[in-house]
N, C-alpha and C positions, 0 to 999 in steps of 0.2 A: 382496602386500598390495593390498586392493581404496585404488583412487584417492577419495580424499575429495571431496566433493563441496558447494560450495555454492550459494549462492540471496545474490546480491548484485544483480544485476538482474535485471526479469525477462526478459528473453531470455535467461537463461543454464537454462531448461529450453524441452524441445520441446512441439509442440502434443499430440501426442501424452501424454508427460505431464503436460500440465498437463491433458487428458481426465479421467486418471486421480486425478490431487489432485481436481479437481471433484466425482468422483464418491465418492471417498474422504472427503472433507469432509461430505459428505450422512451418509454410511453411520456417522460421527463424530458428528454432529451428531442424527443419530434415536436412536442409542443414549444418549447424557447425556439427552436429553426425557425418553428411555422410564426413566432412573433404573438401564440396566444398566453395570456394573463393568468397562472396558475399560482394564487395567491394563500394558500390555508394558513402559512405561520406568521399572519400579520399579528402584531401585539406579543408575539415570542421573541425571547434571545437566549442567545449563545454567546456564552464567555469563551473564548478563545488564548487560552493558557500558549506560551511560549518559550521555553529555554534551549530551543534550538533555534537557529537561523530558518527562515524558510522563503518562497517562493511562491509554486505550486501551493502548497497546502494553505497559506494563507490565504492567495487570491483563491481558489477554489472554494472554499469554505464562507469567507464571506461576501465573494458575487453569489453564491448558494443560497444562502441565507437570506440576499436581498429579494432575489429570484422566487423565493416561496412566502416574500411580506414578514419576512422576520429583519432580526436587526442584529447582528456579530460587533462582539467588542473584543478589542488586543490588548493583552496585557503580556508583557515580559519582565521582567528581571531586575531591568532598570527601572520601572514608571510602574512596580509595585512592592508591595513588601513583601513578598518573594525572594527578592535580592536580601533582603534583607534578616532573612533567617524563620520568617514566620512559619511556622507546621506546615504541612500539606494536607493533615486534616484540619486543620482549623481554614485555610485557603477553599476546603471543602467544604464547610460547613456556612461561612459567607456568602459563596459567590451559589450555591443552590439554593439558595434565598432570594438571592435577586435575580436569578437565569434559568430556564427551563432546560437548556442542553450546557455540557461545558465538553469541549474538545482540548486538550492537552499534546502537544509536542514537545520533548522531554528527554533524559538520557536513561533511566533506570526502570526497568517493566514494572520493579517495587512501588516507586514511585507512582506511576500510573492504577496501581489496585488501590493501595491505601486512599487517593483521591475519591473512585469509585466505594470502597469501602465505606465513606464518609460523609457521601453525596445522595443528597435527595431527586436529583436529577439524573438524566442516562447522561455517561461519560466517554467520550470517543477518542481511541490512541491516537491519535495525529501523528507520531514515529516515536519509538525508543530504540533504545541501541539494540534491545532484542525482537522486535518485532514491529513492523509495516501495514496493518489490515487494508486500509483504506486504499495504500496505492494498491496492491494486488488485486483488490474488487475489482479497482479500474481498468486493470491490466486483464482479466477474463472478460469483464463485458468484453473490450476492446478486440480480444480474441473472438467470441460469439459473435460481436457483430462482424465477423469480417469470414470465419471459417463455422458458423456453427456451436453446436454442444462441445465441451473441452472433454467431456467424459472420453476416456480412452485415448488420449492423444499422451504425447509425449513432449515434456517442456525441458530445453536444455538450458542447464544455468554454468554459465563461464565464468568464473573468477571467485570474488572474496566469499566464504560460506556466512554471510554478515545478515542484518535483521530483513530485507528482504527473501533472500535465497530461505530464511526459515521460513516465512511467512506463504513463500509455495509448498513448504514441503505440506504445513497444514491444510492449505486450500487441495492439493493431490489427495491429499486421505478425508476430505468431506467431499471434493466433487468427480474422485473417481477417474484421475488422470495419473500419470508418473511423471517424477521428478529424475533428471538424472545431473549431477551436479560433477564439476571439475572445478578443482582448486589446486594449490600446491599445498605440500605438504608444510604444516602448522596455521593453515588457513582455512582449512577443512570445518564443513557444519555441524555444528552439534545442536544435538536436542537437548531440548530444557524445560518440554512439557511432560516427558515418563510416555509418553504413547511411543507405542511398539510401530513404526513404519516397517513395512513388511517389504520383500522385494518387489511384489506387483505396484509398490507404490516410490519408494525409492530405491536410487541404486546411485551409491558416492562414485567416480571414479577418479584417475588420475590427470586422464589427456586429454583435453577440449575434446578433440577428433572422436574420443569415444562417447562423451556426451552429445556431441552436436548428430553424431552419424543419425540420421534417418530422424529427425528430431521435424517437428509440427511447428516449435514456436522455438526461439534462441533468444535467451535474453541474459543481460548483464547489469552490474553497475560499476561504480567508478573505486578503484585498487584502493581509495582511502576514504573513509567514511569521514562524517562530523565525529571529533574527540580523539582519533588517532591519528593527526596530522605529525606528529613528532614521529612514528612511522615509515613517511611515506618516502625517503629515501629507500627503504630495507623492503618495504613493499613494491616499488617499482619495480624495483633485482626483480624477487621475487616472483612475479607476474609476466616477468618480460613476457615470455609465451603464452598468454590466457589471454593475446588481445582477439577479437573478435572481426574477422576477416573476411574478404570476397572468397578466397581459398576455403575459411570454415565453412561459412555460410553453405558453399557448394554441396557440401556432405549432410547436409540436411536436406528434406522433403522439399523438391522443385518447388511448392508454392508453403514453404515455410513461413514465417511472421518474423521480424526483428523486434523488441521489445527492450527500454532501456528506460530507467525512473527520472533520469536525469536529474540535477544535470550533467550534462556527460563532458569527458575531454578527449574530442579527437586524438587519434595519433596515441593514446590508450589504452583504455579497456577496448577501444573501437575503433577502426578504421571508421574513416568520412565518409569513402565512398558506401558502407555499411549501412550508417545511420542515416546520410544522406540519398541512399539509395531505393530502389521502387520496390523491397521488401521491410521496410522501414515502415511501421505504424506508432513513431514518438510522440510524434504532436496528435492525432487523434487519442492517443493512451494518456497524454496530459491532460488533454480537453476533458476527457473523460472522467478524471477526478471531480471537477465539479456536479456532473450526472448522475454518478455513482453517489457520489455523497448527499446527495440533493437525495435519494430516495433513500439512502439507510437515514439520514435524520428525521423526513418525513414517516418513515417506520417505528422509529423510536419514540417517536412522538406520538403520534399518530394512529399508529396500527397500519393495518395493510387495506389501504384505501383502493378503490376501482371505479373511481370518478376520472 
């Protein structure tokens, strides 16, 4: 029996394929524009686990799912027994009985292995408090299609060092780009996987300005995440200066990228004219979570098809 496979961080594929999702995700995404019928997971579903709020990642996932003839179902907290205390292996042990994929949005990365530990089916992070795979797939393609290879570029990351900001640092040390990251002090990123990031790969500092200087792509998210709202007084302080400006913007690469997971609060992590602005790729980097996703599921399912 072929080994199951998932997508919990993203270092858990190689550069190599994730080549291949890039180029697959295009080949996805030209055909829905062009309005042709690309059908392989009719008669499949995905359980669609929930203990975070979501947006994006729901719609994404299950217009995805309808999109390749498969079928997504939602289950949260409330309208399962979940809420109600049941294991996370026994939840895994049911629902890879009656679903070929289960995607999870969650608070603990624990959480999400033991699922996968448990599961007969591939299991996909949809967000935990520690890491993001899905949106940053989205956010490179988004990069590729618009500047190329990300290999050697430089990504500036402004504000909280929280489970996106980690989930670049990964994607820099499998696709060969740098990270350079500003926070304030006690908000700073930490590793949580033992891999040694070297300086050609990351480099912490303390000043936007030094992060953003000479920077290819600038991206940010928003000073309070899901679960630290009791924060977010102490976190605005703290932040005041890490918002993301036409001023910063400047000190990066004339045709740098703005990149933002959303959703965002003007007049916050970012000026308007920033995100609203003609260096702004949000809504193509939104869009793009269902494309991206659309071929890591077809991958895990699938294998690597070239039809």
């Amino acid at each position: 029996m072929k080994p199951v496979r998932h997508y919990l961080q993203f270092s858990d594929l190689s550069h190599e394929e994730y080549q291949f999702l890039f180029a697959r995700s295009q080949v996805l995404k030209r055909r829905q524009g062009s309005g042709e019928s690309h059908r392989p997971l009719v008669g499949k579903v995905m359980s669609m686990v929930f203990e975070k709020n979501s947006t994006r990642t729901r719609v994404s996932f299950e217009a995805g799912m309808a999109q390749l003839g498969g079928h997504a179902m939602f289950l949260d907290t409330k309208s399962s027994q979940m809420g109600r205390g049941e294991p996370i292996e026994d939840t895994a042990r049911v629902l890879s009985r009656m679903s070929d994929i289960i995607m999870i949005r969650t608070f603990e990365q624990t959480l999400v292995e033991r699922l996968a530990e448990y599961s007969r089916v591939p299991v996909i992070n949809g967000l935990t408090n520690e890491y993001h795979p899905c949106q940053v797939l989205a956010d490179i393609l988004t990069f590729i299609e618009r500047r190329g290879d990300i290999a050697g570029k430089t990504v500036a990351w402004v504000g909280d060092g929280n489970n996106v900001c980690r989930t670049w640092l990964q994607a820099a040390k499998v696709l060969g780009f740098k990270l350079k990251a500003a926070s304030p002090r006690g908000y700073e990123l930490t590793v949580l996987d033992g891999v040694d990031y070297g300086p050609d790969c990351f480099e912490r500092v303390a000043e936007p300005q030094q992060a953003v200087s000479g920077a290819d792509l600038v991206t940010t998210d928003v000073f309070t995440s899901m679960g630290f709202e009791a924060e977010q007084q102490a976190r605005l302080a703290a932040f005041a200066d890490y918002q993301v400006t036409p001023e910063l913007m400047r000190l990066a690469r004339p045709d740098a990228l703005f990149m933002h997971c959303l959703p965002a609060h003007r007049g916050e992590e970012v000026a308007a004219a920033v995100i609203d602005g003609p260096q702004s790729v949000v809504w193509d980097e939104a869009e793009n979570r269902m494309h991206a996703q659309k071929a890591l599921i077809e991958f895990l399912l699938l294998g690597r098809r070239q039809d």
